[in-house]
N, C-alpha and C positions, 0 to 999 in steps of 0.2 A: 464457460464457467464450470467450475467443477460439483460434482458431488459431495456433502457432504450433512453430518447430522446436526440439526435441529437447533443445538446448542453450542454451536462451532463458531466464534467469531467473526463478522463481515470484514472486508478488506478490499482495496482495488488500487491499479494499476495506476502511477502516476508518471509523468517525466519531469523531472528537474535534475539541473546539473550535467553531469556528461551520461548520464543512465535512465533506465526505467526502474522505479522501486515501488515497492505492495506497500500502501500507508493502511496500516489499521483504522477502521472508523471511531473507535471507542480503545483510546489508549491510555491505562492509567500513567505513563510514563510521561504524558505530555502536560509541559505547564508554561501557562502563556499560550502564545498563539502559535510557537513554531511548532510544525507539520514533524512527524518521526519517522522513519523507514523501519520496516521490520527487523532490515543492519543496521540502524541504530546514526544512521544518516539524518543530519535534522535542514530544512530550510522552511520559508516563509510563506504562509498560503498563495501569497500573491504568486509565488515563483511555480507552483502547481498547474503542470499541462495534461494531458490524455495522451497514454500510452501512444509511443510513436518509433518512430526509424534507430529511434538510441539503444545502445546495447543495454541488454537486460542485467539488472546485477546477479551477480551468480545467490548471494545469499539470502534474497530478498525469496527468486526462485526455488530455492531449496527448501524454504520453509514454506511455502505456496505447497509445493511437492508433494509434499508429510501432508498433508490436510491438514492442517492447524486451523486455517483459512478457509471460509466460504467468498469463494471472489466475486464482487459485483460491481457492477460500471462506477462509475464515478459520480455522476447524476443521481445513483439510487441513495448514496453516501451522505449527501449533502454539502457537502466539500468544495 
């Protein structure tokens, strides 16, 4: 997990599709029930796994990178 302040948004690691993507826990872009990637990839809670052997997406990481993100399990998310 990384470092980061206080006031920094939760986020964690998900797999769907051909990739691993960071879904924010509190997104205002989301409406209904589909799930958002931080690239802006959207799929269906159902299809939500735990980070795994799939390639990571490059931009999901990049914004991880930058602290934007306080990363935390998936479990802790409610998700």
């Amino acid at each position: 997990m990384s470092e980061s302040a206080p006031d920094t948004p939760d986020a964690y690691w998900a797999a769907f599709g051909y990739q691993n993507h960071v879904i924010p826990v509190h997104d205002p872009r989301r409406r209904g029930t589909a799930v958002i990637g931080l690239c802006g990839v959207m799929t269906a809670p159902g299809e939500l796994g735990d980070r795994d052997e799939r390639p990571t997406c490059s931009v999901c990481s990049s914004v991880v990178r930058g602290g934007s993100y306080r990363l935390v399990h998936r479990s802790e998310a409610g998700h």
